[in-house]
C-alpha positions as CSV (number, residue, x, y, z in Angstrom):
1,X,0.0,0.0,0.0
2,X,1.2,3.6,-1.0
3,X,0.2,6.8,0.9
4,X,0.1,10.0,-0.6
5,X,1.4,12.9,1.2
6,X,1.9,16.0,-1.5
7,X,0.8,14.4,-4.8
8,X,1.8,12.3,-7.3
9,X,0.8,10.4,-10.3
10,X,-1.1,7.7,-9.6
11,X,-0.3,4.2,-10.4
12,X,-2.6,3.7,-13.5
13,X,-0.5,7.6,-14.7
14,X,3.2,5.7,-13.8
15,X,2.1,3.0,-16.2
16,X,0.8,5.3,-19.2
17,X,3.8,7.7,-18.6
18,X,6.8,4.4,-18.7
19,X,4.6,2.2,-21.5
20,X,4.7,5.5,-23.5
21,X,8.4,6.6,-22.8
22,X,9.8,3.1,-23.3
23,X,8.1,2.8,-26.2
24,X,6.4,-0.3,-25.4
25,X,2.7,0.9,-26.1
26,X,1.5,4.2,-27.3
27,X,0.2,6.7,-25.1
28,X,-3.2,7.0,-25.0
29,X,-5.2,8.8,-27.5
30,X,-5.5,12.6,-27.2
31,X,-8.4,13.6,-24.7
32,X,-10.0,15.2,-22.0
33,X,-8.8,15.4,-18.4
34,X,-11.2,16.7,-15.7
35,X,-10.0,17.5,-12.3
36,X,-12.1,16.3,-9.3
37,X,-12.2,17.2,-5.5
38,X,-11.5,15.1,-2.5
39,X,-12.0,15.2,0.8
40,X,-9.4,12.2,1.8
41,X,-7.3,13.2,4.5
42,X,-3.2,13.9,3.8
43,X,-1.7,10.1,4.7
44,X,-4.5,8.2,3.5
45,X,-4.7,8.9,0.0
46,X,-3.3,5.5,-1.7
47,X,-1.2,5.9,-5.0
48,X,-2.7,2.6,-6.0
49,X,-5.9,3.5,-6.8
50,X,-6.8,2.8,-10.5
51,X,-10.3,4.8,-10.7
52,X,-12.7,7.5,-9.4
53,X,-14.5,4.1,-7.4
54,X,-11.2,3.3,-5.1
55,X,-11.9,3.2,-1.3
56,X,-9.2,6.1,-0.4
57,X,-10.9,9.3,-3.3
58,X,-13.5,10.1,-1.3
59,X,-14.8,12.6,-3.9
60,X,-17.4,15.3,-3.4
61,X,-21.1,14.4,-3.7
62,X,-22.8,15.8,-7.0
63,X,-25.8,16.8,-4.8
64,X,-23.6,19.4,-3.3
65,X,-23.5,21.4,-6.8
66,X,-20.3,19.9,-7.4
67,X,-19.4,18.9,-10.9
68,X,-15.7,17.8,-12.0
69,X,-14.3,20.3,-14.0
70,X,-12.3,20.4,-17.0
71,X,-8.2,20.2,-16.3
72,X,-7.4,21.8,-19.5
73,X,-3.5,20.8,-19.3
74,X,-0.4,22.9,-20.9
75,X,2.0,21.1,-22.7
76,X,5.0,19.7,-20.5
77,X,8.3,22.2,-19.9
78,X,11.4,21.7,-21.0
79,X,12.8,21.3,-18.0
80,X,13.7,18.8,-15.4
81,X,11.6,17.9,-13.5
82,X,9.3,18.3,-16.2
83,X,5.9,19.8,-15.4
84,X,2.2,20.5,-16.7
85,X,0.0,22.7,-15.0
86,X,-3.4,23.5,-15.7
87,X,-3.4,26.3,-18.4
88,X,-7.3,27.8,-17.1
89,X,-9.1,28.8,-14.0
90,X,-11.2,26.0,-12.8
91,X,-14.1,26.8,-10.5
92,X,-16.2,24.5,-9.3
93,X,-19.9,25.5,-7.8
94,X,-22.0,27.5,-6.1
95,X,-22.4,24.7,-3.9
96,X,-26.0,24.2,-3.1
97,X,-25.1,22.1,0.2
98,X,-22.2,22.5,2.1
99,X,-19.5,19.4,0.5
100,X,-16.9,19.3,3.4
101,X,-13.5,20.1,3.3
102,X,-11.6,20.0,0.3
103,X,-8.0,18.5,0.5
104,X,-6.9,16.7,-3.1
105,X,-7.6,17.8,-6.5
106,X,-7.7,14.7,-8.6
107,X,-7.4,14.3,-11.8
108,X,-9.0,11.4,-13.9
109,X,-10.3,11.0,-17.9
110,X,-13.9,11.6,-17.1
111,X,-16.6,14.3,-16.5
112,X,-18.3,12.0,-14.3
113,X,-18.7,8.4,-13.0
114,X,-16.8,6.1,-10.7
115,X,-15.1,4.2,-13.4
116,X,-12.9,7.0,-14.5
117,X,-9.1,6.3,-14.6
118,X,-7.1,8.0,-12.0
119,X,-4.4,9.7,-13.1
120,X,-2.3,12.6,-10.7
121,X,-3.7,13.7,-7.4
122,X,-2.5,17.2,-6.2
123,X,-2.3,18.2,-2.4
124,X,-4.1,21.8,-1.9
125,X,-1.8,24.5,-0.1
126,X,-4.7,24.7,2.2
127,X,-7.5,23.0,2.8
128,X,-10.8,24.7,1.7
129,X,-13.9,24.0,3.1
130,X,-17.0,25.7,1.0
131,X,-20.3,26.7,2.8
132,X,-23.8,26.5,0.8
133,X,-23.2,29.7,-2.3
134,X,-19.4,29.3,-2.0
135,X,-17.6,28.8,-5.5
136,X,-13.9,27.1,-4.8
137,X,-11.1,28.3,-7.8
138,X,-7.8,27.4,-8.8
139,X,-5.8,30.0,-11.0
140,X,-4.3,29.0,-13.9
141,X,-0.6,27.5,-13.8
142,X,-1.6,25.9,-9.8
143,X,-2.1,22.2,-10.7
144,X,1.3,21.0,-11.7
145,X,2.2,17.5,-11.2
146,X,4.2,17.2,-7.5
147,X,3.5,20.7,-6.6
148,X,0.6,21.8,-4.8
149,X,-2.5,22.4,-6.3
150,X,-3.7,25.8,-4.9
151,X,-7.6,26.8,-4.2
152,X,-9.6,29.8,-3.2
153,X,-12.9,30.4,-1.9
């Protein structure tokens, strides 16, 4: 078992990333990446987890308002370590309920549904905790693999 404690690529990203590098498969096709919200507690966010169903997300109930929203990558840098960031503001809500507090931004390859593949899970600066009418934003150039993901109310 893995633990997270400031974000990573999860283990079905680690396999896409080497399979592609190594040349032994091709990357996946060009898509869409959506980023997602957690509430899972720093320590107990397993690297393992292969989709939006695993035991450890925790993700934020749709009845709260909450929708994932589009990651909207960059390309990677030129640079070691290499990064990609998110290129857009994301905003998710008004929340319509109160959804707890916010501690990972995941990101997976699907608007909705529990069978979405995990694939990098970013640590928030802060913890965020939305009350009912609250919007929560990250700026543009905050999501970056290994660094943390930062959010606003």
């Amino acid at each position: 078992m893995t633990l997270l404690s400031a974000g990573q690529l999860m283990q079905y990203g680690e396999k896409q990333a080497l399979e592609a590098v190594f040349r032994k498969t091709q990357s996946p096709a060009v898509g869409a990446t959506y980023m997602a919200l957690s509430t899972t507690g720093v320590g107990a966010l397993q690297s393992t987890e292969l989709t939006m169903a695993g035991a450890t997300i925790n993700e934020y109930a749709t009845a709260s308002g909450y929708a994932r929203q589009s990651y909207g990558p960059s390309l990677a840098t030129s640079a070691s370590p290499s990064v990609i960031y998110n290129s857009a503001q994301l905003t998710w809500g008004p929340f319509t309920s109160a959804p707890g507090t916010c501690i990972w931004g995941i990101c997976c390859d699907a608007a909705s549904g529990t069978t979405a593949n995990v694939i990098a899970a970013f640590l928030l600066s802060s913890s965020r905790t939305p009350a009912i009418g609250d919007s929560l934003q990250a700026a543009a150039g905050t999501g970056s693999a290994g660094i943390g993901f930062l959010c606003q109310v």
